[in-house]
C-alpha positions as CSV (number, residue, x, y, z in Angstrom):
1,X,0.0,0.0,0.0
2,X,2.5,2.3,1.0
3,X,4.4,1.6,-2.1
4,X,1.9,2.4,-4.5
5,X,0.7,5.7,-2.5
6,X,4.2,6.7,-3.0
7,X,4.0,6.4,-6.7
8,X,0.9,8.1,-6.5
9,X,2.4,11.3,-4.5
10,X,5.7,11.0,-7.0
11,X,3.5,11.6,-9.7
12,X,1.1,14.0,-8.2
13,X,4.5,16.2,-7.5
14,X,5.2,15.8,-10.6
15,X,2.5,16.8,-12.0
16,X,2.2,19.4,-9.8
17,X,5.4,21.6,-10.4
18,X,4.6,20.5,-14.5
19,X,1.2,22.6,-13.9
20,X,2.4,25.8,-12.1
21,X,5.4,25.9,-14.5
22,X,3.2,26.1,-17.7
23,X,0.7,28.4,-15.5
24,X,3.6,31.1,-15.1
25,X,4.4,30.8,-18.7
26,X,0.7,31.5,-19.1
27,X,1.0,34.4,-17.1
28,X,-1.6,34.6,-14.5
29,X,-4.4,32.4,-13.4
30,X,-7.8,32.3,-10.9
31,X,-7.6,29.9,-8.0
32,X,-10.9,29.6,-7.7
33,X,-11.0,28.6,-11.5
34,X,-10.0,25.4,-13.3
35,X,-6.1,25.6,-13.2
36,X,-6.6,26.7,-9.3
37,X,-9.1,23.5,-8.6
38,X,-6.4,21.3,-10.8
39,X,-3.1,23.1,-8.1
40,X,-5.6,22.5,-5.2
41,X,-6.8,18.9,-6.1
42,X,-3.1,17.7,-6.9
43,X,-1.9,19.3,-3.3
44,X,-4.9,17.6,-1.5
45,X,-3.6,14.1,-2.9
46,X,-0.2,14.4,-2.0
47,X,-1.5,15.8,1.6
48,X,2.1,16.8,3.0
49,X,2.9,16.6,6.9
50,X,3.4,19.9,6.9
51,X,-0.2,21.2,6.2
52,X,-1.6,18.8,9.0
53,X,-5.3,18.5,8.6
54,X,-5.7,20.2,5.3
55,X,-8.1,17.6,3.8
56,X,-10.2,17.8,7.0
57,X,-13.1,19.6,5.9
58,X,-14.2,20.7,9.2
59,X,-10.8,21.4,11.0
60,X,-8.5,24.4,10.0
61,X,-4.8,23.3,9.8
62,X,-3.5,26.3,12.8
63,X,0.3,25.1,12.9
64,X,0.4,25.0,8.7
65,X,-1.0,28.3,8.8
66,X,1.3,29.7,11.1
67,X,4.5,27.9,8.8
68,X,2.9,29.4,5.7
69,X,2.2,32.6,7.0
70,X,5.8,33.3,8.7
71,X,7.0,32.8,4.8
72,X,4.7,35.0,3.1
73,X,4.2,39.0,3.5
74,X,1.9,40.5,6.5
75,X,-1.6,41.2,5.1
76,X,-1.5,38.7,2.6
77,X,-4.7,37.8,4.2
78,X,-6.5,40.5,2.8
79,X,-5.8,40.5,-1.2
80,X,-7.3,38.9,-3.6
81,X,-4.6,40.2,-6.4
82,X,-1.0,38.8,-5.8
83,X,1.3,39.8,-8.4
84,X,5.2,37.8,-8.5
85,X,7.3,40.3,-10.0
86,X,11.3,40.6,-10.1
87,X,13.1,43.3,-8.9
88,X,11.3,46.0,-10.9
89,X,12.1,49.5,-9.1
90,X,9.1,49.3,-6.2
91,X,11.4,50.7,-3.7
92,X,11.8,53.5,-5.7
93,X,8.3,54.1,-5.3
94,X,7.1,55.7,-1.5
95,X,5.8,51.6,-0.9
96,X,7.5,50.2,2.2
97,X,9.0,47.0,1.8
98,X,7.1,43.9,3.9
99,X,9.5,41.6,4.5
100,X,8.5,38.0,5.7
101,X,9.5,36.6,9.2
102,X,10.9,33.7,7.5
103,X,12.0,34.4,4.1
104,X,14.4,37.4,3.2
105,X,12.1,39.0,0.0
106,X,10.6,42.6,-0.4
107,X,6.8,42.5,-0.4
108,X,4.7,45.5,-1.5
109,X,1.4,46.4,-0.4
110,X,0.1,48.2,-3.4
111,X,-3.4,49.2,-2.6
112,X,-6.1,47.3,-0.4
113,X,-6.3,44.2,-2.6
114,X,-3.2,43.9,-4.3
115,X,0.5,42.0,-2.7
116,X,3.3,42.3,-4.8
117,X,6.0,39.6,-4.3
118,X,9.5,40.1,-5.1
119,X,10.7,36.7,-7.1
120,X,15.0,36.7,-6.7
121,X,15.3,33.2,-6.1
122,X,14.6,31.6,-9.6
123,X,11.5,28.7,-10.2
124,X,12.3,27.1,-6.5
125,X,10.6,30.2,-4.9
126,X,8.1,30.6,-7.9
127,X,7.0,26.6,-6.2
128,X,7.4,27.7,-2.9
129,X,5.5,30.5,-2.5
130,X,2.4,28.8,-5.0
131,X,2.4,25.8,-2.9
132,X,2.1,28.0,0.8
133,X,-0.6,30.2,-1.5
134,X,-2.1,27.0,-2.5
135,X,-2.9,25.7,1.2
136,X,-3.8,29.1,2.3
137,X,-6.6,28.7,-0.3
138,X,-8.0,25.6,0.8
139,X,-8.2,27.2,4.4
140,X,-10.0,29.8,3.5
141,X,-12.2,28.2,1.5
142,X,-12.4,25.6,4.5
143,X,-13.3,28.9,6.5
144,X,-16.2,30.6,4.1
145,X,-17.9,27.0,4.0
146,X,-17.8,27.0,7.7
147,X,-18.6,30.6,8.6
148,X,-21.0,31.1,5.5
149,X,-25.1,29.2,4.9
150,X,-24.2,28.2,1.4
151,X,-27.5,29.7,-0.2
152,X,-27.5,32.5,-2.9
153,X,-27.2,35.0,0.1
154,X,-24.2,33.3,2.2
155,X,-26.0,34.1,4.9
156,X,-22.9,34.4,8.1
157,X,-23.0,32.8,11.0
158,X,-23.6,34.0,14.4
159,X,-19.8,32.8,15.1
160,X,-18.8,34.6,12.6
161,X,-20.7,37.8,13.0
162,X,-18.8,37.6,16.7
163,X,-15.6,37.3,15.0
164,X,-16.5,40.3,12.8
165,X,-17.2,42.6,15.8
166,X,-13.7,41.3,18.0
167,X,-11.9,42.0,14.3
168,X,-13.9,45.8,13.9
169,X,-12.6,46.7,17.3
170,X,-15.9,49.1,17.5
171,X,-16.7,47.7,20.9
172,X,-14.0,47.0,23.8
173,X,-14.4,43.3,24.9
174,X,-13.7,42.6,28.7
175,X,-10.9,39.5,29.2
176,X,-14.3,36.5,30.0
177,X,-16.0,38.7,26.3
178,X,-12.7,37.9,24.7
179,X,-12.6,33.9,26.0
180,X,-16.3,33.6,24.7
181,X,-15.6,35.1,21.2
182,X,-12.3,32.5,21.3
183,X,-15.3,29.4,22.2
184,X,-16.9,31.0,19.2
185,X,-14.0,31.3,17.1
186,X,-13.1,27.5,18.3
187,X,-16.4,26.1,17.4
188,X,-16.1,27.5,13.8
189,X,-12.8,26.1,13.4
190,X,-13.0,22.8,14.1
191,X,-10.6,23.0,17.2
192,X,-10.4,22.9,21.0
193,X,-10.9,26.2,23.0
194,X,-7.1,25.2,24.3
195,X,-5.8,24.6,20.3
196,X,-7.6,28.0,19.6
197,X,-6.3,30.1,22.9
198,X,-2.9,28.4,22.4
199,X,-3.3,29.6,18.5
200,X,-4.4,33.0,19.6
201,X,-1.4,33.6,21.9
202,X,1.2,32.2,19.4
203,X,-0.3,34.5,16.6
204,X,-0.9,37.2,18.6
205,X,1.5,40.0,20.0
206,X,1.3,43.0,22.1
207,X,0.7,45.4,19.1
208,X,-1.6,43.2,17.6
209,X,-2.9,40.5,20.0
210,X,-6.4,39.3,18.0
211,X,-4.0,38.7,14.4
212,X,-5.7,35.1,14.7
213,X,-9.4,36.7,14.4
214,X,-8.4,38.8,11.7
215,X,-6.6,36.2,9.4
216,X,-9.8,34.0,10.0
217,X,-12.4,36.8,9.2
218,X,-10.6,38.2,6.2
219,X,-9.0,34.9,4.4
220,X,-13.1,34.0,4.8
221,X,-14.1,37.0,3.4
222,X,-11.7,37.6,0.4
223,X,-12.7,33.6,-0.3
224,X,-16.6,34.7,0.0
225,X,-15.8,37.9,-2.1
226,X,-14.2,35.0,-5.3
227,X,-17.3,32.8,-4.4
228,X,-19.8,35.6,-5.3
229,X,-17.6,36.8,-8.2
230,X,-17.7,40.1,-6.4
231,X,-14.0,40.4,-6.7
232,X,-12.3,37.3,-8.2
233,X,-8.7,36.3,-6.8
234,X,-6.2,36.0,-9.2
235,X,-2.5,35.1,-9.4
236,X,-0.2,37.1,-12.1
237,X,3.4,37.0,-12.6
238,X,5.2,40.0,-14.3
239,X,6.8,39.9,-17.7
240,X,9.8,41.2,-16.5
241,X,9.5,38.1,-14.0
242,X,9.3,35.5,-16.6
243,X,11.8,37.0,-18.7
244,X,14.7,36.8,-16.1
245,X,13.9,33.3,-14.7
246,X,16.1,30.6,-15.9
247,X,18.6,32.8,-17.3
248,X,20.7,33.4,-14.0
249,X,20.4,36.9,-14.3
250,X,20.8,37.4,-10.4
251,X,23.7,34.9,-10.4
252,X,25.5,36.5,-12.9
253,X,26.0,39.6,-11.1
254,X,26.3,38.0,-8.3
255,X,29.7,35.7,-9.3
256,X,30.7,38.9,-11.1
257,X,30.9,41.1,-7.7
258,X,32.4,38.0,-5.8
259,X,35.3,37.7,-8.5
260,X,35.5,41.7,-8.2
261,X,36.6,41.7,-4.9
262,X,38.6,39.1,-5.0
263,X,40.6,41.0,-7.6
264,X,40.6,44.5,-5.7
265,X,41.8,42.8,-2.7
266,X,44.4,40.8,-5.0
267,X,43.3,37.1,-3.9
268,X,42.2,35.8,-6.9
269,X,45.1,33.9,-8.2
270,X,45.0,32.2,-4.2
271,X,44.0,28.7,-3.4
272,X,40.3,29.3,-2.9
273,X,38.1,26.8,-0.2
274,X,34.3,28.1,-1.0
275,X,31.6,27.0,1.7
276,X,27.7,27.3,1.8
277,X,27.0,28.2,5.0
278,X,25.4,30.1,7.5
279,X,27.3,34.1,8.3
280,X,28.2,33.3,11.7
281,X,30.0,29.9,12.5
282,X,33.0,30.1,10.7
283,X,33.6,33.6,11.5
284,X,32.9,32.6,15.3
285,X,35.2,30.0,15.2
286,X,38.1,31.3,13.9
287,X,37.6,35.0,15.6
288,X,35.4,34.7,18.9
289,X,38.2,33.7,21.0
290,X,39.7,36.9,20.8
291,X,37.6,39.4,20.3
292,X,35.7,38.3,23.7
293,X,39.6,37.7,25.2
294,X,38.5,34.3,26.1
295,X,41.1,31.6,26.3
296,X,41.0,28.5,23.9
297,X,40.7,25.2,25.8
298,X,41.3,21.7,24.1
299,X,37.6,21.6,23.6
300,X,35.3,23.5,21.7
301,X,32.9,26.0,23.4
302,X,29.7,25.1,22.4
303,X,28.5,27.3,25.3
304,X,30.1,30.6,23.8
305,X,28.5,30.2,20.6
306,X,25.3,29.4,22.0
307,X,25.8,32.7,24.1
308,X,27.1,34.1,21.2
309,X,24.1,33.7,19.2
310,X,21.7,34.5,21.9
311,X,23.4,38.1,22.4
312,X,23.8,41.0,19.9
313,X,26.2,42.7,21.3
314,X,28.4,39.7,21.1
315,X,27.8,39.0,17.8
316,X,28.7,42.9,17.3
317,X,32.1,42.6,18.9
318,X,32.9,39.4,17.0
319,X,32.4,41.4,13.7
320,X,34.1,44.0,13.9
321,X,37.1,42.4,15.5
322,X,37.0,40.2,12.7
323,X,36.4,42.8,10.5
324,X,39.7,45.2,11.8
325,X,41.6,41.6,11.2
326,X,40.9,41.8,7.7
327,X,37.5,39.6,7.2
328,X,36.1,41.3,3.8
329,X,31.9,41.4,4.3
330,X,29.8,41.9,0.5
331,X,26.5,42.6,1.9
332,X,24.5,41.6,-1.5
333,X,22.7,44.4,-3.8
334,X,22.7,42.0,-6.6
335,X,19.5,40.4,-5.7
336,X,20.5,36.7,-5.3
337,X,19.9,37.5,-1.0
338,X,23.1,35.4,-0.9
339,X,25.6,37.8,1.4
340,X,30.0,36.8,1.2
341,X,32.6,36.7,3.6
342,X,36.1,36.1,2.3
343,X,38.7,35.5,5.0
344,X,42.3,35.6,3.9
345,X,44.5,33.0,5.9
346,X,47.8,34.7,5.7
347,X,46.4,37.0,7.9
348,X,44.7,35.3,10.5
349,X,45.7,33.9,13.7
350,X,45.1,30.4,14.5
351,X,46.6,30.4,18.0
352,X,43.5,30.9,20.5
353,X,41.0,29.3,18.0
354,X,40.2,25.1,18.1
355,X,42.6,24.8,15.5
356,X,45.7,26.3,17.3
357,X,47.6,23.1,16.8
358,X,47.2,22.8,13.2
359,X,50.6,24.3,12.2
360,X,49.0,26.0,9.2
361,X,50.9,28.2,7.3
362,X,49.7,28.2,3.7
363,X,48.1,31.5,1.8
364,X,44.4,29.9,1.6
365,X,41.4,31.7,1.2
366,X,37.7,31.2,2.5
367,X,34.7,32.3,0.9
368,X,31.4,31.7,2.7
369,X,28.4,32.8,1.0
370,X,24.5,32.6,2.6
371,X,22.3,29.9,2.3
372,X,20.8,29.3,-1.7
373,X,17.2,28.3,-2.7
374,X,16.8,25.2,-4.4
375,X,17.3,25.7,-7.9
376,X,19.5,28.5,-7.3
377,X,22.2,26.6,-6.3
378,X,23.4,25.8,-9.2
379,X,22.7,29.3,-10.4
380,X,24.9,30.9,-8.1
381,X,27.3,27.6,-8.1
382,X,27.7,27.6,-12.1
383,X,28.5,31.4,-12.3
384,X,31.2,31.3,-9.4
385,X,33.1,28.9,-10.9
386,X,33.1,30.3,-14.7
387,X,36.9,31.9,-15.3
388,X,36.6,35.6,-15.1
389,X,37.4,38.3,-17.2
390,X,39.8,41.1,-16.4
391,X,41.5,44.1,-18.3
392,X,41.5,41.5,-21.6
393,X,43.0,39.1,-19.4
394,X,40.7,35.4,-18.4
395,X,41.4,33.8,-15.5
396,X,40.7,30.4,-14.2
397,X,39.3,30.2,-10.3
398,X,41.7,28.2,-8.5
399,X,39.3,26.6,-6.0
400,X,40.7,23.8,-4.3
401,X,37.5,22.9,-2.2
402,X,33.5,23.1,-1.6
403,X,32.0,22.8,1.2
404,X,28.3,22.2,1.8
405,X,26.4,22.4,5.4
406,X,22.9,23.0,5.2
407,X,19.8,22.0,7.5
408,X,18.2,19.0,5.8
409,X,14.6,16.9,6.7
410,X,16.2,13.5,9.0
411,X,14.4,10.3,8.4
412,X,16.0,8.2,10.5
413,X,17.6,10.2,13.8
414,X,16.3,13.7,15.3
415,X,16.0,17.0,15.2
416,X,20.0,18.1,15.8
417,X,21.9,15.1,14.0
418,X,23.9,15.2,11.4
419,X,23.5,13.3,8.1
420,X,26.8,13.0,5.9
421,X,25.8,12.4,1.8
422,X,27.7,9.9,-0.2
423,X,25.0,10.6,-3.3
424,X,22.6,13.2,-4.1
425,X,19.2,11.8,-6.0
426,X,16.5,14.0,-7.5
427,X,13.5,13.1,-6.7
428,X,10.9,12.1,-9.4
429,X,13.9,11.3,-11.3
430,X,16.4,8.8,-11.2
431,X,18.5,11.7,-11.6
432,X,21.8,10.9,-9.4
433,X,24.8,12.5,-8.3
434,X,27.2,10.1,-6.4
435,X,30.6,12.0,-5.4
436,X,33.6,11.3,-2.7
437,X,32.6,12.9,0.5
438,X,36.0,14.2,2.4
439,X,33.4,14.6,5.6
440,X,32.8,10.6,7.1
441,X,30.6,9.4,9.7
442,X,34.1,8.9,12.1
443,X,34.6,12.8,11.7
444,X,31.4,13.2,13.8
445,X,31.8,10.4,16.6
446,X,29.9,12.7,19.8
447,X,28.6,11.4,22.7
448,X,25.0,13.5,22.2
449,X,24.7,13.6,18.8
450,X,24.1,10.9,16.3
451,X,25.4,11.0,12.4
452,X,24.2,8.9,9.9
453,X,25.6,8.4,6.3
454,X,23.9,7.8,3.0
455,X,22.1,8.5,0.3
456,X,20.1,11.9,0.2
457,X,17.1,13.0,-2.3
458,X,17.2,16.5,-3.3
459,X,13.3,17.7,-3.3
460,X,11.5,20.1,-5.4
461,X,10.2,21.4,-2.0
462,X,10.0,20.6,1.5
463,X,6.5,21.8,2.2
464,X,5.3,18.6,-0.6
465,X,6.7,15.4,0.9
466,X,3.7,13.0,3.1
467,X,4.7,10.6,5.1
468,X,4.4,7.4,2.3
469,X,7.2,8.8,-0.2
470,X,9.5,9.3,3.3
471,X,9.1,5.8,3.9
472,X,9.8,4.4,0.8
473,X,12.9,6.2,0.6
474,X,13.8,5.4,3.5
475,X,12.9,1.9,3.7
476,X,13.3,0.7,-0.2
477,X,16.9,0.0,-1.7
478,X,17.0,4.0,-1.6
479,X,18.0,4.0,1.8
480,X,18.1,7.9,2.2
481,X,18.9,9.3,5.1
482,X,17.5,12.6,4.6
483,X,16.1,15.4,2.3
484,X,17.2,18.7,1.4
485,X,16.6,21.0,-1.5
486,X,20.1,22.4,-2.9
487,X,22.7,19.0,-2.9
488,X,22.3,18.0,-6.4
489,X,22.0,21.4,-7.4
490,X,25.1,22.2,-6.4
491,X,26.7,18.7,-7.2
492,X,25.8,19.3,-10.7
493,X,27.4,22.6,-11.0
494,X,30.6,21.4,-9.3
495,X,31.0,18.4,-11.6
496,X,29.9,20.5,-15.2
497,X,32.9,22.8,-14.1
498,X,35.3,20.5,-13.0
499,X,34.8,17.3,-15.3
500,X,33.6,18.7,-18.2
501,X,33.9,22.1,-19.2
502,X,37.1,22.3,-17.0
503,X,36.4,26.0,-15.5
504,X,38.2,24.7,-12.7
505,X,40.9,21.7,-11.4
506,X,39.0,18.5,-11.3
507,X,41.0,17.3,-7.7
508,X,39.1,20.0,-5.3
509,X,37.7,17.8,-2.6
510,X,34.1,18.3,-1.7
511,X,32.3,18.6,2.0
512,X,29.0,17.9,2.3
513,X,27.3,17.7,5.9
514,X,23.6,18.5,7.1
515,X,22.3,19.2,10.4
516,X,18.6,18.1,11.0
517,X,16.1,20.9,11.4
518,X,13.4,18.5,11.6
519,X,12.4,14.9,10.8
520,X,8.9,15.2,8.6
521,X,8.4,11.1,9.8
522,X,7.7,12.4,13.2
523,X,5.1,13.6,14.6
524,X,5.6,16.6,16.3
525,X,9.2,16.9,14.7
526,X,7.7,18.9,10.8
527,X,9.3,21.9,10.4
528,X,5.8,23.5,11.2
529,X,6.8,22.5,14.8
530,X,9.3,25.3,15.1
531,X,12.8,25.9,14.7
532,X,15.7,24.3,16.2
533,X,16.8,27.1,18.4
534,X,19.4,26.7,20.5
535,X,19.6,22.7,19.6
536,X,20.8,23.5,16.4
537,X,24.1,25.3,17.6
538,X,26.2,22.1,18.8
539,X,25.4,20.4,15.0
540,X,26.1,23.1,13.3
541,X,29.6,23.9,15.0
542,X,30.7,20.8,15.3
543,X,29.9,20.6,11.0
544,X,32.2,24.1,10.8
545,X,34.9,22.7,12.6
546,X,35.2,19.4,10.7
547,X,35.0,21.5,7.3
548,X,37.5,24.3,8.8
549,X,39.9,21.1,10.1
550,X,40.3,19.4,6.3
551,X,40.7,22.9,4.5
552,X,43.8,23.8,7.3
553,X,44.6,20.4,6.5
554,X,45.2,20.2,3.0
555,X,47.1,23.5,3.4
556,X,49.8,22.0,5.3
557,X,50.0,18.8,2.6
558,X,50.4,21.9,-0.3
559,X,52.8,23.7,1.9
560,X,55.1,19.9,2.8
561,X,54.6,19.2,-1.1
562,X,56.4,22.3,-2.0
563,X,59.3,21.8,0.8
């Protein structure tokens, strides 16, 4: 059984990312109309973990809504008109940028029924955000049949017409006024009074504590509004939008700027070790120390960058210590989101770091660049490797390494382990990328943390997998480990430069390790659950310092070599 529904949701996917491709080709479309049913009926079949009870009639999914709305812009609740664009001048314009809790990209409220969403990302976002829109249209279609008598007058029910008053804010509702309109607001929802005043609290805040009763009352009245064909929802992407996608426009000046600096700062004929990581751990790791005048001990202090992250003024002093040392910051303006630190060796100190007994003495250079997007990967991947041109001269990058540490989706362990890829695997494809790891699972021997090794499945999108394809990945001759979105992305980019086209040496070694930020099998453990916190700093350390440990290392073989 499980077998076949995994076929089924392999081919719903597929399906799925075929039919918003040829719908943003199109241009625009209704989701209340045919190609909207045919997006909604193909997400209903594959049911992911992450939208909970979305095929529950009756019950409104509160945790997938909170997920979907930390991703998309404040007051998306409210228009029926969203409108993906690229970077087309808004900010030039007296609109203020909404930015998303948990996606960097510039929103625009245009007028009262019209979001504009900034597209930098390539088709991975374009997925992303359709697939969060998707569910959000279910719920509040979930929420007009609920809240509405479906009769030519949608007549509202008392519930509702309670909700509408708390959301007005014409009269001021005393603490026991604001529990009843929550029993109200449970009853109509499908969920417990403790579900709804636990909701209520966790969407709330003090500026706006009743956000819960206003994202039910208006996703049910934009979906009433498209029910009556008052005012129609509809989905349009720019032609400036579908022009640029696919062409690596963002990546392009991205690599360009990169290779710029490099060249101003005359590093680019250096040994170069490129890692996709986060801004802070490797710049922690080889700077903290110092610039809080604390004392390296044989271990690693886990605690300091725990502390570390917690506090901003620590995280100050650490970058602009390592800044006065000579770490080079390119805050992006190309549009790729993707931010750089390069971090000339030469120059720094290993003494009071973890890796003061390395006896490194080579001229090295790191480059850490932000987290990519799916799809982009290879965008931003393909275009830092090309050779560059300068002053009529061409030269080759002379990278000697890449280095991969993401968070991924754990089948097997829990949130906070490690997974180490021998293969990457596309899923819906056979697709493969199989590649020598220089990270193995005896690097990461710890008493609290468990690493597993294996074969991982790049996804289309996180927010799509149920729990049937997980299982037959993980329990078929698959046998992945985990899921991410950028591995084979990257993979392919490395090996079309290094095997094929030659852009650079094909003997750079390659590091790939993940973290888990949650494991979709369990329930509880989605990443609609919440974020790591805290439990994701020992991983993620731990990863820097394995990655940190074979770069110094293959410094000192170059440096015996030339002895």
């Amino acid at each position: 059984m499980t077998n076949s529904r995994a076929r089924e949701t392999t081919e719903a996917i597929e399906r799925l990312y075929i039919s918003m491709r040829h719908l943003f080709y199109r241009g625009f479309f209704k989701p209340g109309g045919v190609s909207g049913e045919s997006i909604r009926s193909l997400l209903k079949t594959i049911n992911p973990e992450i939208y909970g009870t979305m095929n529950v009639p009756n019950k409104l999914e509160l945790d997938g809504l909170m997920y979907v709305l930390d991703r998309l812009p404040e007051g998306i609740e409210e228009c029926a008109f969203i409108h993906l664009t690229s970077d087309e001048g808004f900010d030039k314009g007296s609109f203020e940028p909404i930015v998303p809790k948990k996606r960097r990209r510039n929103c625009y409220r245009i007028d009262e029924h019209q979001m504009n969403i900034e597209v930098l990302l390539g088709r991975s976002e374009i997925y992303d955000i359709l697939t969060h829109l998707t569910f959000l249209f279910i719920e509040a279609d979930k929420i007009r049949n609920l809240a509405f008598i479906q009769d030519e007058n949608w007549k509202p029910t008392r519930a509702f017409k309670i909700i509408e008053e708390v959301v007005k804010g014409e009269k001021k509702f005393s603490r026991k006024e604001k529990e009843v309109a929550l029993i109200h607001l449970s009853s109509l929802i499908g969920r417990t009074f403790e579900e709804t005043l636990r909701a209520y609290n966790t969407f709330g805040d003090d500026e706006n504590p009743d956000r819960l009763f206003k994202i039910i009352y208006n996703l049910g009245k934009v979906s009433l509004d498209d029910a009556k064909q008052s005012r129609e929802r509809e989905i349009h992407f720019s032609a400036i939008l579908k022009e640029r996608v696919g062409h690596h426009y963002f990546g392009e000046k991205w690599a360009n700027k990169v290779k710029e600096v490099l060249f101003e700062n005359d590093l680019h004929m250096r040994p170069l070790h490129i890692i996709s990581a986060n801004m802070h751990s490797v710049k922690n790791m080889l700077y903290a120390n110092d610039a809080l005048k604390k004392k390296d001990h044989k271990e690693v202090d886990y605690k300091l960058y725990g502390d570390i992250s917690d506090k901003k003024d620590l995280r100050d002093k650490v970058s602009k210590y390592a800044a006065d040392q000579g770490l080079i910051y390119i805050d992006d303006k190309s549009g790729s989101n993707i931010d750089v630190q390069i971090i000339d060796l030469s120059k720094t100190d290993l003494k009071n770091t973890p890796f003061g007994n390395t006896k490194y003495s080579g001229d090295d250079v790191i480059m850490v660049f932000d987290y990519a997007f799916g799809e982009q990967a290879y965008e931003v991947m393909d275009e830092l490797l090309r050779p560059f041109e300068h002053k009529g001269e061409v030269y080759m990058m002379k990278v000697k390494s890449v280095s991969i540490m993401g968070k991924a989706g754990i089948l097997s362990g829990e949130k906070g382990d490690i997974m180490i890829p021998t293969s990457h695997i596309f899923e819906g494809t056979a697709d493969n990328y199989p590649f020598e790891n220089a990270l193995k699972l005896e690097d990461f021997k710890d008493d609290e943390l468990k690493a597993f090794e294996g074969t991982m499945i790049t996804v289309l999108g996180t927010s799509l997998q149920n729990r049937d394809i997980l299982s037959y990945f993980m329990n078929t001759s698959w046998k992945a480990i985990g899921l991410e979105m950028e591995g084979a992305h990257y993979q392919k980019a490395i090996q079309v430069a290094s095997k094929i086209r030659h852009h650079i040496a094909p003997d750079l070694f390659v590091c790939y390790a993940y973290y888990a930020s949650d494991n979709p099998l369990e329930t509880g453990s989605t990443l609609s659950s919440g974020g790591l916190g805290l439990t994701g700093v020992k991983p993620t350390y731990l990863i820097t310092l394995k990655i940190l440990e074979k770069i110094l290392q293959s410094g000192k073989k170059e440096v015996s070599a030339k002895k």
